[in-house]
N, C-alpha and C positions, 0 to 999 in steps of 0.2 A: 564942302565946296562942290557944287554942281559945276558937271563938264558938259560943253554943248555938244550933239554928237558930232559935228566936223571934227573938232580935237579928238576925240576919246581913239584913235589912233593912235595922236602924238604925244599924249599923257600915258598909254600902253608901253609906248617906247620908251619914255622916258622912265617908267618904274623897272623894266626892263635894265636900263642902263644903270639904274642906284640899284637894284638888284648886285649886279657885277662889282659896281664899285665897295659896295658894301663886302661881298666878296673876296676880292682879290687886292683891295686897298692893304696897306701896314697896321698891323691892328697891336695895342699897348701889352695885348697877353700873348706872348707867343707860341703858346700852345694850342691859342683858337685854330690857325691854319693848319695845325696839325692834325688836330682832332677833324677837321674837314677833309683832310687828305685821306684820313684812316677810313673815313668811313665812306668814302669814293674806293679805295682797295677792298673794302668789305663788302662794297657791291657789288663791285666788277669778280671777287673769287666767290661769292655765293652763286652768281649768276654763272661763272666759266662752268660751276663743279654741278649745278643741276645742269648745265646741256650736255658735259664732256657724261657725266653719271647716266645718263636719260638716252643717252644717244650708245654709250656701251651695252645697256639692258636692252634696246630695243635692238641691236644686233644678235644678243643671244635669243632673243624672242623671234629675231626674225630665221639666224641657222637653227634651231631647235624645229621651228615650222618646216624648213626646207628637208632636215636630217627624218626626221618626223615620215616627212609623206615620199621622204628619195625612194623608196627601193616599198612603199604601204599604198594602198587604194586612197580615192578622195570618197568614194564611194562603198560600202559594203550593202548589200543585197543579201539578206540570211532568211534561208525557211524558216518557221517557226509552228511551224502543224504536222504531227507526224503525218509522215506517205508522200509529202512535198518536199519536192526535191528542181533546181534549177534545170531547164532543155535550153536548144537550141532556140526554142519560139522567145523562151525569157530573158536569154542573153540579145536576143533582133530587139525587143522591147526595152528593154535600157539604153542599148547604144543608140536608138531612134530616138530619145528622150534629150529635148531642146538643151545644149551647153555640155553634152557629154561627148566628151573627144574619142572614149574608144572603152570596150566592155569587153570582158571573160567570165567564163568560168570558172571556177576554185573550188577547193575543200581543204578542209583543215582538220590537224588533230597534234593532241600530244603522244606524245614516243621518245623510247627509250633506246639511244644509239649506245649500239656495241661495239667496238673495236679490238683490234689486236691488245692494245695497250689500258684501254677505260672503256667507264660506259657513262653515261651522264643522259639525262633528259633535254627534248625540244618540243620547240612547235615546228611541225611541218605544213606546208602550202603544196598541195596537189594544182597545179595551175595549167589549163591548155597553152596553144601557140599563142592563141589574141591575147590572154592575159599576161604571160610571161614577158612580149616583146614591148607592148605599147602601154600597160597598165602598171606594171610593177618594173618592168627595164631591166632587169635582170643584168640586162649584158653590157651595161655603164659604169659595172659594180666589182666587174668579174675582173681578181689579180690571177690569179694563176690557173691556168688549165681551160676548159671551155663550158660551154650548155650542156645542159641536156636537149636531145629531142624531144622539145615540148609534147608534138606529136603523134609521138607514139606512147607505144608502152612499155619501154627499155627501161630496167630500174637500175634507174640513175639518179644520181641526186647532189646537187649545189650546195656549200655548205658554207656559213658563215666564218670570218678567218677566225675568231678566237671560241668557236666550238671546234672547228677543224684541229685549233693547238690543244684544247681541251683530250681531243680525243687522241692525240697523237697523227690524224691520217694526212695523206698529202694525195690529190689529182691522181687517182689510180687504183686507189686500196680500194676495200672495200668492209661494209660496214654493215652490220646485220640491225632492221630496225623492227620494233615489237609495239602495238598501239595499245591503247586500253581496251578500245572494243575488240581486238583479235585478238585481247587476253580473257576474255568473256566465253569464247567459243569452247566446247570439249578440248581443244589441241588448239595452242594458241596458234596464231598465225604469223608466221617468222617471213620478211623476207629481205634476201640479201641484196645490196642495193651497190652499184659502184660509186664511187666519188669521182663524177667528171669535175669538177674548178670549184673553186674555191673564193669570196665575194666581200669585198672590206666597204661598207658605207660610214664608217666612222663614228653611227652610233654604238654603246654597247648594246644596247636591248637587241638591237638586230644581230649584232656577229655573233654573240655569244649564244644566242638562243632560238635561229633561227636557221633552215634547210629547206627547200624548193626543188620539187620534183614535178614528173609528168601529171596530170591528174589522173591520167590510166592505170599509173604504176600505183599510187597510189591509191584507187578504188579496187587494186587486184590485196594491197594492205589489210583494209577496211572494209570489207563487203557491206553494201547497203549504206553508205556512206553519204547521207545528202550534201548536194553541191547547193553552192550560190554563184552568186555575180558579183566580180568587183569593179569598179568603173575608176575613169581617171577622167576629171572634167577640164571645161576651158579655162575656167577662173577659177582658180580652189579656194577663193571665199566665198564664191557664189553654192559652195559646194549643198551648205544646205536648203537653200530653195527648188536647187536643180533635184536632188534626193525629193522632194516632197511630188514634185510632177513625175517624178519616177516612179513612187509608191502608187499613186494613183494609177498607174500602167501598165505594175505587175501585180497589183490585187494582197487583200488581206490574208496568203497565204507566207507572206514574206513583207520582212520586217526592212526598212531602209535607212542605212543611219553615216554618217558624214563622220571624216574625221575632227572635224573640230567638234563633235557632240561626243567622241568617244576619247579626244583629249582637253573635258573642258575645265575640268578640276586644274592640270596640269596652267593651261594657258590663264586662268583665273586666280592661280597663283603667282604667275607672275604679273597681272595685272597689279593683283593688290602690291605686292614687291616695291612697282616701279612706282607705284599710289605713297608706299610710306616714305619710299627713298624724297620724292616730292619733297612732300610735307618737311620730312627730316631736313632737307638742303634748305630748304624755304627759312627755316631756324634763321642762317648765316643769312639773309638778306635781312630777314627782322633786327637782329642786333646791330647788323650797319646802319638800319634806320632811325635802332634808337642813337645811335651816335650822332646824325644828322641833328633828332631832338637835341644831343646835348650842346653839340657846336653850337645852333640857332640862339639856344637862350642864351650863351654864353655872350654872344654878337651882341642881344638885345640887350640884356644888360650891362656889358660896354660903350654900345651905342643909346644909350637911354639919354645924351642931349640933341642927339642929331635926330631921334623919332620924335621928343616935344617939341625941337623949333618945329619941324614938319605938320604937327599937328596944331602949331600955334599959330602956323601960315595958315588952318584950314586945311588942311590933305585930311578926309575923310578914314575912319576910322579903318573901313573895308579896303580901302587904297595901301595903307601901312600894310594890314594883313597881308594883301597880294605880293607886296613887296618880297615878303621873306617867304612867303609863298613860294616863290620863285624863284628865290637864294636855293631853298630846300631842294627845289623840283631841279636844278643846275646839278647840284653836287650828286644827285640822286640819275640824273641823265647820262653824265658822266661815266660814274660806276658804271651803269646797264652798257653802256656802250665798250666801257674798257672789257666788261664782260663777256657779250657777244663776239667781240674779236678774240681775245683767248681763247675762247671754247670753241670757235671755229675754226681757229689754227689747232690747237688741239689735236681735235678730232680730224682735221686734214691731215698730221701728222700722222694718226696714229691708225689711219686708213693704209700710207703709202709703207710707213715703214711700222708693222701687226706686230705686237710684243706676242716672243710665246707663251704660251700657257703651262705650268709648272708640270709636269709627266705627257703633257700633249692631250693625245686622244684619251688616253691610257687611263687616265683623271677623270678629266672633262667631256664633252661631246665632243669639244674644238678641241683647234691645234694654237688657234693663236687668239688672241682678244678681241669679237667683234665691233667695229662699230657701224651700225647704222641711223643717223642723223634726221630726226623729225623734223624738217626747217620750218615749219608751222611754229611748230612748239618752240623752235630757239628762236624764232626772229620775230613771234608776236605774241605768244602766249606768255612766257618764260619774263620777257623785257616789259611788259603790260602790268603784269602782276611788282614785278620786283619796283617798277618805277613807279605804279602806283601807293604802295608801301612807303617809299621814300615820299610821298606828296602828303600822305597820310601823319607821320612822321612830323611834316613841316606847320602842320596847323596848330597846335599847341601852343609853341612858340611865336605862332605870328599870331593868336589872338590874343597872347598876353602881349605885345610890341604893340596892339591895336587896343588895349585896354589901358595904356598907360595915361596918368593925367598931367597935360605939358605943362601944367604953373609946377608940380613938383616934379616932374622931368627936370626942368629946369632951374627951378632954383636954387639950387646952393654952387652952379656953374659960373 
C-alpha cells in the first residue's frame, strides 16, 4: 500500500503507536514482559558498568599522569656527545622555546647513601634555584624540615620519606653519599651531606628512591659531571611538539625527550587495559540484546494474527518490519537511558564520598579510588553503540514478522 507523502507522517505515528501498544498491551505469555524487562535491566547495567568502569580507569590514568610529572620535568634536555655539557646560554634557549613555562639546570647519578643505621642505593638530582623552584617544585612536597639552598654549594640534601625511613635519618643527620663515577677515581670520592627536609608526593618510585640536592654540591660529588636542562611546560600534552622546537634550538649535541615518550610503554598499557575492559563490558550489552531478539520473536509469534490481518489490510512488508523495529529500539532506549543515569549517579557518588584504597599509598599510588568521567564517551559514544546493538538485535525478528504469509497467519483463527 503506497502512502502519499502528506500522510507518511501520520502513518510514522501511527506505527509508532502499534509499536507501544504491541509493547505494553496484556500479552497470553507472561513471561514475554518479563523477558522485555530483563533485557531493559541488562542495558541499562551493561551501560552503568562501562561508564562507572571507564570513568574509574580514566582517574587512575589521569592521577598516575599528575603523580608522574608532580615533583619530574615535562621536558628533559640530556647531552649525548662526550665534552658537552649544558651552560647558562642552553638553559636561555630552552626557557625562550615557544610553550615553555620555566627551565634549569640538573644532573643526575646513582649513589649509594650511608647512614648511621643502613645504606641502600638512589638516584640523586643535582638541580640549581630555576630548577628546583619552578621545574620540579620541590617545596609543595616538602613534610618535614626545609630546602636546601639551591644556590649554593652547601651539601645538603632532600630526601624522599620512604628512603629517609629506609635509612633511618630524620631533618638533621647526616648521611655520607658515594657515586659510581667517584668510585672510578684512585680514592673514591666520599662526601658527607646533611639531610635538610624530607618530601612525600605519594608515588613510590619517587619516595623511595629519590634525593635532591644543590647541583654545586653535587658536581663537587662527580667531577666532570655533565649537566642538562629540565623544563616544565604550559600544556603538558603539548609537551612533545614544544620538545621538538627545543631540539632544533639547542643543536645535535643534546638529545630532547618529553615525558610521555619516556612513559609510553606505561600510559600504552593502560590504554590497551581500558580498550579490553571495553570490549569486556560490551559482553553485557550484547546479551541484553540478545534477549530483545528473544522477547521480539516471542511477540511475533504471539502476535502472528494481528501481523496477517495487517498484511491482509495491505500494510507493506517494510511497514510490519519498522513496527518491531521500534518495539526493539524502545526497550533498547530504555535500558541506555536507565544506564546513563546510574553511571552518572554512580560516579557522582563516588567523586563526593572516594572509597579508600586497601593499604592507601602504601599499595597503590592513591589513597582513595579515582574517578574521572569522559562525558563524551558516557553520553554519546558508550549510549550510540549499546543502542545501536539493541536496533541490530531487533531486525531478525522483525523481518521474520514482515515475511509472514497472512492467508496462513490467519487461518486457523
Amino acid at each position: 500500500m503506497n502512502v502519499p507523502p502528506g500522510l507518511a507522517p501520520g502513518v510514522a505515528a501511527y506505527d509508532r503507536w502499534l509499536s507501544w501498544k504491541l509493547l505494553l498491551r496484556a500479552h497470553r505469555q507472561r513471561f514475554i514482559p518479563l523477558v522485555a524487562v530483563l533485557s531493559v535491566a541488562g542495558v541499562a547495567l551493561g551501560v552503568a558498568s562501562l561508564i562507572v568502569v571507564l570513568s574509574v580507569m580514566g582517574g587512575f590514568e589521569r592521577d598516575l599522569q599528575e603523580k608522574i610529572t608532580a615533583m619530574s620535568a615535562h621536558l628533559w634536555v640530556q647531552p649525548v656527545l662526550p665534552g658537552v655539557s649544558a651552560t647558562a646560554e642552553t638553559v636561555a634557549k630552552v626557557a625562550a622555546t615557544k610553550g615553555v613555562a620555566a627551565a634549569g639546570a640538573y644532573g643526575t647519578a646513582q649513589a649509594l647513601l650511608q647512614s648511621k643505621r643502613s645504606v641502600t642505593g638512589a638516584v640523586l638530582f643535582g638541580l640549581d634555584a630555576k630548577a628546583a623552584a619552578d621545574v620540579v617544585m620541590i617545596g609543595k612536597h616538602v613534610k618535614w624540615g626545609r630546602l636546601p639552598d639551591f644556590d649554593a654549594a652547601a651539601p645538603e640534601i632532600v630526601l624522599g620519606n620512604e628512603l629517609a625511613q629506609t635509612l633511618g635519618t630524620f631533618p638533621g643527620d647526616t648521611v655520607v653519599l658515594l657515586t659510581a663515577r667517584s668510585m672510578t677515581q684512585q680514592v673514591p670520592n666520599l662526601l658527607r651531606v646533611r639531610v635538610s627536609g624530607v618530601f612525600e608526593v605519594g608515588m613510590y618510585e619517587y619516595d623511595a628512591h629519590t634525593g635532591y640536592m644543590p647541583l654545586k654540591a653535587m658536581i663537587r660529588l662527580t667531577p666532570g659531571m655533565p649537566a642538562g636542562v629540565m623544563a616544565r611546560v604550559h600544556v603538558m600534552f603539548g609537551a612533545p611538539a614544544t620538545g621538538r622546537e627545543a631540539q632544533t634550538r639547542v643543536g645535535a649535541g643534546f638529545l630532547v625527550r618529553d615525558w610521555l615518550a619516556l612513559n609510553r610503554n606505561l600510559f600504552f598499557a593502560i590504554q590497551t587495559e581500558k580498550l579490553v575492559m571495553f570490549l569486556i563490558l560490551l559482553t553485557i550489552v550484547t546479551v541484553a540484546a540478545f534477549n530483545i531478539t528473544s522477547s521480539l520473536i516471542m511477540t511475533v509469534m504471539e502476535k502472528t494474527r494481528a501481523i496477517g490481518i495487517l498484511a491482509a489490510l495491505g500494510v507493506p512488508p517494510a511497514r510490519i518490519a519498522r513496527i518491531f523495529v521500534f518495539q526493539g529500539t524502545l526497550v533498547g532506549a530504555a535500558g541506555v537511558l536507565a544506564g546513563v543515569l546510574a553511571g552518572g549517579v554512580i560516579c557522582a557518588v563516588l567523586k563526593l564520598y572516594p572509597i579508600k584504597m586497601p593499604g592507601g599509598g602504601s599499595v597503590y599510588y592513591l589513597d582513595t579510588l579515582p574517578v574521572e568521567t569522559n562525558w563524551l564517551l558516557a553520553l554519546a559514544v558508550i549510549p550510540a553503540i549499546a543502542l545501536a546493538l539493541c536496533v541490530l538485535a531487533s531486525v531478525y525478528p522483525a523481518r521474520q514478522a514482515a515475511r509472514l504469509d497472512p492467508v496462513e497467519a490467519i487461518r486457523y483463527e
